[in-house]
N, C-alpha and C positions, 0 to 999 in steps of 0.2 A: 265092796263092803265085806268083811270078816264075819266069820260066823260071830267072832268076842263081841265086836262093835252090837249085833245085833241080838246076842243075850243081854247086855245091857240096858237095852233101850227096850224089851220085851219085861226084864225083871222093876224097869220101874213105872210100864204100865199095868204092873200085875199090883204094886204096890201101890197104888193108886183107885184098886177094886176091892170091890167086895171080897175077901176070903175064897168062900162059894162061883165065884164068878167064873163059867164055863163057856165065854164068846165061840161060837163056830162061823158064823156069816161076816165078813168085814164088809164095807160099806167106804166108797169113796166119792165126796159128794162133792160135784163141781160149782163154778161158777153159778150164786143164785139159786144153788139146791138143795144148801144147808143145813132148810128148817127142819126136812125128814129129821133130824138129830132132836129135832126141840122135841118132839113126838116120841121120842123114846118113853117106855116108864123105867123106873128103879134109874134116873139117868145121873151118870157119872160124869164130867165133864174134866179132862185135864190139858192144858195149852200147849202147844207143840214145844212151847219153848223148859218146860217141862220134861222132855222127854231126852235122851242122849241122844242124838246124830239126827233129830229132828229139825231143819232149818226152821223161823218162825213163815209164815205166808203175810205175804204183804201186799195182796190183789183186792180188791174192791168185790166184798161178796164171799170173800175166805175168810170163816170162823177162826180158824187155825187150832182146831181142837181135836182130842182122839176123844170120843164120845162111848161109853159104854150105856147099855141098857135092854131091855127085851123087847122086841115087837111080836107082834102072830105068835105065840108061842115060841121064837125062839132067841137066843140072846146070841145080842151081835155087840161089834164092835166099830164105831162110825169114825171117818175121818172128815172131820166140816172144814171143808176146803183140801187145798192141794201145795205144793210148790211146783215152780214148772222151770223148764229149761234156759227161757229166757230172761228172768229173774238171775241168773250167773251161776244155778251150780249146775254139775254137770249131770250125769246122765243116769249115774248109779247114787249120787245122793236124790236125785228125783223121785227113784225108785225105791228108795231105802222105807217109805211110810209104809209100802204097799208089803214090805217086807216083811216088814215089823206083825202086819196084822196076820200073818199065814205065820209068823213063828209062835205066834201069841193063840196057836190055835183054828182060825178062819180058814177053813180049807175052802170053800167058798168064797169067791168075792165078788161081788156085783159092785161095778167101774162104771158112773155117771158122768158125766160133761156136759157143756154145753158147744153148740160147731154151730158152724155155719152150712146152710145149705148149698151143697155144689149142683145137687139134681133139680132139676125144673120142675120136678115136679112134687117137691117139696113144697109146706106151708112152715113158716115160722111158729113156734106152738106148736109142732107135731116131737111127737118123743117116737124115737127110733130105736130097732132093738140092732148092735152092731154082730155082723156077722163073722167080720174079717177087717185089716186094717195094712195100712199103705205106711211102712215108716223111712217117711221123708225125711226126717230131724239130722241127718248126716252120721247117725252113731247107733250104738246098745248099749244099755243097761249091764248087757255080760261081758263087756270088752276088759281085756286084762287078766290077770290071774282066776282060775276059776277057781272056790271052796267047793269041794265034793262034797261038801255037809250040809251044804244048801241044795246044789241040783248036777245035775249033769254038764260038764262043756258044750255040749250040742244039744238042746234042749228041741224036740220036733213043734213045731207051729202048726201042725197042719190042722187042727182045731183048736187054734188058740180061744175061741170062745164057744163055750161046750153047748154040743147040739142040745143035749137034753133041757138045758136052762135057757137055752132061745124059746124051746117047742115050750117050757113052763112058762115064759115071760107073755108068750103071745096069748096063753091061755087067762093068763091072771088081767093082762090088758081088755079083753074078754068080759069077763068078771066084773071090772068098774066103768064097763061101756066104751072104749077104746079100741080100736083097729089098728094095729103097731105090725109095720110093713119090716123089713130087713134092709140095712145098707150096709155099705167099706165107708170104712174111716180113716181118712188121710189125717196125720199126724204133720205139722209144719211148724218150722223153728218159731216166729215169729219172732218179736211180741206183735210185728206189724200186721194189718192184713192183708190176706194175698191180691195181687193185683187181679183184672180180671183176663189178662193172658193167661198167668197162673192157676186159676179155678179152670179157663176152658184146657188146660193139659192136664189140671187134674181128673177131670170131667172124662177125660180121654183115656186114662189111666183106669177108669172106672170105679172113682172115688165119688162116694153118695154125699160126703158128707166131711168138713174139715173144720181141724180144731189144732191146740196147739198141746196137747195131755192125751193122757191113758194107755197110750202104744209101752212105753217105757215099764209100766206099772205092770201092766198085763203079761209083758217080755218077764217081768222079774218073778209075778206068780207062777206064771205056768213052769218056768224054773225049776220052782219050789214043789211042783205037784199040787198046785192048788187048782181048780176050775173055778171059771170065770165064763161071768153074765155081764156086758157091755152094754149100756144104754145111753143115749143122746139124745138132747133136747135140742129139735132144731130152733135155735132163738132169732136166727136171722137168713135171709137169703144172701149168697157170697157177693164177693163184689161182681157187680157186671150184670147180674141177673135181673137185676129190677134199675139199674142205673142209679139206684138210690148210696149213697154215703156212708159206712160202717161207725157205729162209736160200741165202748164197752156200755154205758147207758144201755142201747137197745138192747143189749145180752142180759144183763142183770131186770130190766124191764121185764123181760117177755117172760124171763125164767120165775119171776114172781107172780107172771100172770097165770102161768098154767103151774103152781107153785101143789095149790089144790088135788090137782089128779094125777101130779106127779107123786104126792105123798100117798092117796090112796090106791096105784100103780105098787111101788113100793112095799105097800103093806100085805098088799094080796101076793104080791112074788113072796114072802118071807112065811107068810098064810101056808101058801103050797110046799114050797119048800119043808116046812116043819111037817108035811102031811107024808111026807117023803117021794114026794113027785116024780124030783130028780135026783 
C-alpha cells in the first residue's frame, strides 16, 4: 500500500466527520463485537464501501463500517468488522483498514476478535488480553517494496502489544468485575477450522488461543508507531478439546452472549486511557 493509496482513503474518512473531529483511539471490532460501535455518542457511521482501497466485508457479524464517535472521554474511531485473508485479498489489502485508522490519527489501537480456545484451560465466554502472536498465515503485511513514510523495513516486534495497555486492560477488566488472564494468538489461514492435530501443535507451539485476523493488522500498526491493546473473546473451545463440532453460529452466538461486559470492558479501557494511564 502507497502512502497516495492511503491519504485517500484517510481524506475521505475525514470528509465524512465532523470538522472538529480529533479520533486518537481506533477500535477494530471482530466477529459478533460490533455493537461497541452502536454505543458510541456524537456516532458517525460510514460503509467500507465508501472509503478508497477499503474492501466491503462479507462475514456474518461484519458491520463493514468505519464508525466515528466518543466514548470515556475520548473520541475514537471504530472499524464494525474486518476483512480477512481468506475472503481472497491479500495480505496488505487486509491490513490497509488498520492503516487507515493510525493515518487518520489513532495512535492507539485496541484489535478484538473472536478465536478459538487452544488452552484447556480456557472457557468459552472468557475475553483474553493478547500478549504476543504466532503468524502462521504463510506471509506479511510488509512484504514488497517498503514506503519509509509509513514505518521502517524492519519494524521490531518485540512488544508488539504494548505492556502498559495490557497492565491498563487488566486493570479496567478489574473495574467491571472481570479477571482477564494473558495468552499468544496464533493467526491461521483458514476460512476452515483447524483440525484437532493442528490445535494439539499449536498447543505445543504455545499458542493460547487461534483465530484467523489481527496478526496482519497489528504487523501494519506497529509499523506505523502506533501501540496496540489485543483482546480476544474466547467464543469457542478448538477442535479436539471438548470433541464437540465447530460452526461460525457458536462464534457469533457466544460473542453476543457476553456482548454486555465486553461493551462495558471496553468502556472502562477508553475510561483509563483518557485518564492517561497509558
Amino acid at each position: 500500500m502507497s502512502s497516495a493509496e492511503l491519504s485517500a482513503a484517510v481524506a475521505a474518512v475525514r470528509a465524512a466527520l465532523p470538522p472538529s473531529a480529533r479520533p486518537t483511539v481506533g477500535l477494530i471490532l471482530g466477529s459478533g463485537l460490533g455493537a461497541f460501535a452502536d454505543t458510541l455518542e456524537a456516532r458517525v457511521a460510514v460503509p467500507f464501501e465508501k472509503i478508497p482501497g477499503l474492501p466491503p466485508s462479507t462475514i456474518v457479524g461484519h458491520a463493514g463500517n468505519v464508525v466515528y464517535g466518543t466514548k470515556g472521554g475520548v473520541e475514537v474511531l471504530a472499524l464494525q468488522g474486518r476483512v480477512h485473508f481468506y475472503e481472497g485479498h491479500d495480505l496488505q489489502r487486509v491490513a490497509f483498514p488498520a492503516r487507515v485508522l493510525v493515518a487518520a490519527g489513532c495512535k492507539t489501537l485496541v484489535i478484538t476478535n473472536a478465536a478459538g480456545g487452544v488452552a484447556t484451560s480456557l472457557s468459552a465466554g472468557e475475553i483474553v488480553i493478547v500478549s504476543d502472536h504466532l503468524n502462521l498465515l504463510g506471509g506479511s503485511p510488509l512484504r514488497g517494496p517498503n514506503d519509509q513514510e509509513l514505518g521502517p523495513r524492519f519494524p521490531d516486534m518485540t512488544e508488539a502489544y504494548d505492556r502498559k495497555l495490557r497492565a491498563l486492560a487488566a486493570a479496567a477488566g478489574k473495574d467491571v468485575g472481570l479477571t482477564l488472564r494473558e495468552g499468544i494468538y496464533a493467526a491461521c489461514q483458514g476460512p476452515q477450522y483447524e483440525t484437532p492435530a493442528e490445535v494439539r501443535m499449536l498447543r505445543g507451539l504455545g499458542a493460547d488461543l487461534v483465530g484467523m485476523s489481527t496478526v496482519p493488522e497489528v504487523i501494519a500498526a506497529v509499523h506505523m508507531g502506533a501501540r496496540v491493546l489485543g483482546l480476544s473473546c474466547c467464543t469457542n473451545l478448538a477442535a479436539g478439546v471438548t470433541g464437540e463440532k465447530l460452526s461460525h453460529s457458536e462464534v457469533t452466538e457466544t460473542a453476543a452472549r457476553v456482548r454486555d461486559r465486553f461493551i462495558a470492558l471496553l468502556g472502562r479501557v477508553l475510561e483509563r486511557i483518557a485518564a492517561g494511564e497509558a
